[in-house]
C-alpha positions in Angstrom: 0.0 0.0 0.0 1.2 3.6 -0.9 2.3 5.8 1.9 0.5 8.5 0.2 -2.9 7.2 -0.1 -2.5 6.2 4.0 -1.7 9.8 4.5 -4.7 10.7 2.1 -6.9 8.9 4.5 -5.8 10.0 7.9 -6.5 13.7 6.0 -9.9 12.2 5.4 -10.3 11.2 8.6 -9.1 14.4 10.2 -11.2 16.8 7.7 -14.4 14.9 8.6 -13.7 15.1 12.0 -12.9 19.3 11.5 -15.9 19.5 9.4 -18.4 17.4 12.2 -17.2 20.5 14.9 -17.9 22.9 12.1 -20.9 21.9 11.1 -22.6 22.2 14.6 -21.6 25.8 14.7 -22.7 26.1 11.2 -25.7 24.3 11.1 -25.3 22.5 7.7 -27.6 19.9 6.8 -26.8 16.4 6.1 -27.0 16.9 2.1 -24.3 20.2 2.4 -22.2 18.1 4.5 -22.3 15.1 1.9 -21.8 17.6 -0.7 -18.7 19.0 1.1 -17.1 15.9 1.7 -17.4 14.8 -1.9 -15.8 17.8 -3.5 -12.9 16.8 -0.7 -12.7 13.1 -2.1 -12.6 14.4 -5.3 -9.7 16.8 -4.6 -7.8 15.0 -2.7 -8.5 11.9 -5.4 -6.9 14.6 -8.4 -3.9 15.8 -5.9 -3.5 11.5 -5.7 -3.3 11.0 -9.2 -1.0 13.7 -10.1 1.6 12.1 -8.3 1.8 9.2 -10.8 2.3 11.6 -13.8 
């Protein structure tokens, strides 16, 4: 397993965690927080595969 993809995921990990606290204070809904975290996989899935180019 790539050491990069288990750092990708303890960034997950931490960012949902960040965005849980945030979310409280913000009042987001469940379908903004979805949204949110998918733009984040998607980012952090693009920043992934640039490293192989």
């Amino acid at each position: 397993m790539d050491s990069g993809l288990i750092l990708l995921i303890f960034l997950a990990f931490l960012f949902a965690w960040g965005l849980n606290r945030v979310r409280r204070t913000l009042r987001l809904g469940p379908v903004a927080y979805a949204g949110v975290m998918v733009v984040f996989v998607l980012v952090m899935l693009a920043m992934w595969g640039q490293t192989f180019r």
